[in-house]
C-alpha positions as CSV (number, residue, x, y, z in Angstrom):
1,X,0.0,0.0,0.0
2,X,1.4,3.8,-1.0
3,X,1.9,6.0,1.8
4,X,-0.1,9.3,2.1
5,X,3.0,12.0,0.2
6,X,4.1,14.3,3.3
7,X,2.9,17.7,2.1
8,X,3.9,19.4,5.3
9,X,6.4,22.5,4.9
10,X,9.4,21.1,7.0
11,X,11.0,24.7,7.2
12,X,9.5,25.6,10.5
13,X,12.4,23.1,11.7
14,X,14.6,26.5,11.7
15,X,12.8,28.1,14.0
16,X,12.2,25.8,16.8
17,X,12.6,22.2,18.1
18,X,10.9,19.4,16.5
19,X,8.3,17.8,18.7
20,X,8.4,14.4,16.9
21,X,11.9,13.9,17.3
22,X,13.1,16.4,20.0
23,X,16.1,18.1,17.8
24,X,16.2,21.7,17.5
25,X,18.1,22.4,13.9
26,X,17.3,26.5,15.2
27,X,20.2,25.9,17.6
28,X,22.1,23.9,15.9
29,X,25.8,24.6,15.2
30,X,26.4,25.3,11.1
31,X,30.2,23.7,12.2
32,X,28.9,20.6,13.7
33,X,27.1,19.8,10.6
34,X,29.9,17.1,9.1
35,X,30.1,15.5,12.1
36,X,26.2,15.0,12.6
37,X,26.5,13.4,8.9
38,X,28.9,11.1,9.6
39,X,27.6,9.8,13.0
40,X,24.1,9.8,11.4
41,X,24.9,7.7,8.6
42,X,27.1,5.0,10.8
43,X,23.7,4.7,13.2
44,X,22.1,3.5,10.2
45,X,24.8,1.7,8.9
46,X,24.5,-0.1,13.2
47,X,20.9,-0.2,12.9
48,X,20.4,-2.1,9.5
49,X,23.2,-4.5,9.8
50,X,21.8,-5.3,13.6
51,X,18.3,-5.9,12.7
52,X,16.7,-9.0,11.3
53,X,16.6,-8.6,7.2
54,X,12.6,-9.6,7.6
55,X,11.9,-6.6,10.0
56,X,13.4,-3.9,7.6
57,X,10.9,-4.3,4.9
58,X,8.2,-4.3,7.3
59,X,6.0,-1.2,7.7
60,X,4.9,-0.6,11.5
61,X,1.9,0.7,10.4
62,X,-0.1,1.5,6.8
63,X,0.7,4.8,6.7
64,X,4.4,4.5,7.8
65,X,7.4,3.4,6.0
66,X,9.8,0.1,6.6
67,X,13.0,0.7,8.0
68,X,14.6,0.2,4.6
69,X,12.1,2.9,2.9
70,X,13.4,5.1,5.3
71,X,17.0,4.3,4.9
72,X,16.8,4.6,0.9
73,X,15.3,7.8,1.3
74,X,18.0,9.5,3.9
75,X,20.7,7.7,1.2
76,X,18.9,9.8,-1.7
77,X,18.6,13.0,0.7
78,X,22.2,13.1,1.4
79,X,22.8,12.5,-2.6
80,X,20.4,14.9,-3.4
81,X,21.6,17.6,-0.9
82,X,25.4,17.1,-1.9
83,X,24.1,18.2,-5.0
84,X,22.3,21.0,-3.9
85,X,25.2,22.3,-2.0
86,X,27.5,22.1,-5.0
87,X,24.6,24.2,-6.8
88,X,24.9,26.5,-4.1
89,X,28.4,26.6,-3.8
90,X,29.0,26.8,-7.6
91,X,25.8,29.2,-8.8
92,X,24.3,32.5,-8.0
93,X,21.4,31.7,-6.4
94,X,20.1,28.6,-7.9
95,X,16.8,26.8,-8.4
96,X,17.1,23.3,-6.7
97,X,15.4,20.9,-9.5
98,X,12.1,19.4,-7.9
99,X,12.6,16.0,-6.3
100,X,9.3,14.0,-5.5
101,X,10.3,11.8,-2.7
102,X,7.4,9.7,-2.7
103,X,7.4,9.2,-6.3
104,X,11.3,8.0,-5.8
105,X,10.0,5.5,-3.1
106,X,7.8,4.0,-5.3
107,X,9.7,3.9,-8.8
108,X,12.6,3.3,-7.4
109,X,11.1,0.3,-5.2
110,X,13.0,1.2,-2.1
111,X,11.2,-1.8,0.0
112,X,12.7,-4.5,-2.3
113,X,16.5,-2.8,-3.1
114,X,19.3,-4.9,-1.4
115,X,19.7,-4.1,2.1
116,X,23.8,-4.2,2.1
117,X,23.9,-2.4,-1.0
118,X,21.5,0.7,0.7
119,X,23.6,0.4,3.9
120,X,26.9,0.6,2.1
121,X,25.5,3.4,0.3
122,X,23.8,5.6,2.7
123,X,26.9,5.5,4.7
124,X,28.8,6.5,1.3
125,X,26.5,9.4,0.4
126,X,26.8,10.6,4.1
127,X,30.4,10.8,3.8
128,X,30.4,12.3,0.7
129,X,27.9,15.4,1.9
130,X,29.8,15.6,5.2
131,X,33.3,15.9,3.2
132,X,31.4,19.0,1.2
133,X,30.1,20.7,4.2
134,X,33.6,20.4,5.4
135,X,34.6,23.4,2.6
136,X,32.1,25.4,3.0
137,X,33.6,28.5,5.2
138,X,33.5,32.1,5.6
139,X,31.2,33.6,3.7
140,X,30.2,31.1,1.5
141,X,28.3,30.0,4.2
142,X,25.5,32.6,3.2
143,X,25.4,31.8,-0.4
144,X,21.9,31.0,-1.3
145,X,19.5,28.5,-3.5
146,X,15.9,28.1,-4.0
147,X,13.3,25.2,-3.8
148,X,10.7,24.8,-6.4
149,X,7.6,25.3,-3.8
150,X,9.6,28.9,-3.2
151,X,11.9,28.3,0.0
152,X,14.8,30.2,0.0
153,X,17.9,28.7,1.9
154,X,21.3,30.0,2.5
155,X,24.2,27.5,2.8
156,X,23.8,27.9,6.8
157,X,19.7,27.2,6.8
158,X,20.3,24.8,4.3
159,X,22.4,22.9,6.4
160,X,20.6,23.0,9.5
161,X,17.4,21.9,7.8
162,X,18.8,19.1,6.0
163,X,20.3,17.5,9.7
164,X,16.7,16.8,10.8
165,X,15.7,14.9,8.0
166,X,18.3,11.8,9.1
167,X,17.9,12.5,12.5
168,X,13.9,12.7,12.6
169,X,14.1,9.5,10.4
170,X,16.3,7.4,12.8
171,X,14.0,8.1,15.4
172,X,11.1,6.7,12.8
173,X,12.7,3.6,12.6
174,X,13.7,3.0,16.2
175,X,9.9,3.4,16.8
176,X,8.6,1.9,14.5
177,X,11.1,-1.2,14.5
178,X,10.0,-1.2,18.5
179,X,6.2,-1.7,17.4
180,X,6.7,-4.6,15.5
């Protein structure tokens, strides 16, 4: 069964803590950002490889995605977002290309993709968006882009957003591998 597309505006994430998850991306340092990748994507990389193969394609519930939906889609964030920072980084004041995430889950079949392959690459695409993060200093840290439903980042609020995407979707999975 689909899921129901997400058609909340996220952005309100900048300006105070999330209730869902408890992390607070409007405090959040710019300069711990790498390091939040990399630990991120190695307590996915723990969580996948510790669980049983059988309860990662499970969904908790009908209107919430398996463990290895989630994981597919925090590997394509931190693609798609390594590419939006080199927009960023590379344009004056780009348009991000739209990116329907619940299209991807369903074309690209993230519940029957190879859970080792996802898990080797989630943890690759989190390195890789860390490592860019890692250049971004001085003023380039206010550069700015655009996403297609009109939000307006710079490379700080950018940043700060993107963290509570992995972060809030760990917690999913804990949660909802705990139900099952």
């Amino acid at each position: 069964m689909p899921i129901v597309p997400d058609t909340k505006d996220w952005t309100w994430v900048l300006e105070r803590p999330c209730e869902e998850c408890g992390f607070d991306a409007s405090t959040f340092p710019r300069d711990e950002v790498p390091t939040l990748l990399r630990d991120n994507a190695g307590q996915w990389q723990e969580l996948l490889t510790a669980t049983d193969p059988e309860l990662l394609t499970r969904r908790p519930s009908e209107d919430r995605w398996s463990a290895l939906e989630y994981a597919c889609h925090v590997r394509d964030v931190f693609r798609i977002y390594d590419y939006r920072l080199g927009l960023m980084l590379g344009h004056d004041d780009p348009s991000f290309p739209n990116w329907d995430q619940d299209a991807s889950a369903v074309e690209e079949r993230y519940n029957e993709q190879d859970v080792g392959t996802v898990t080797r690459d989630l943890l690759a695409a989190g390195t890789t968006l860390a490592a860019s993060f890692d250049s971004v200093t001085g003023v380039a840290w206010e550069r700015t882009g655009n996403r297609s439903d009109g939000a307006r980042f710079t490379v700080d609020t950018f940043a700060r957003y993107l963290v509570h995407d992995p972060v809030h979707h760990l917690v999913d999975v804990q949660r909802g591998l705990a139900a099952l």
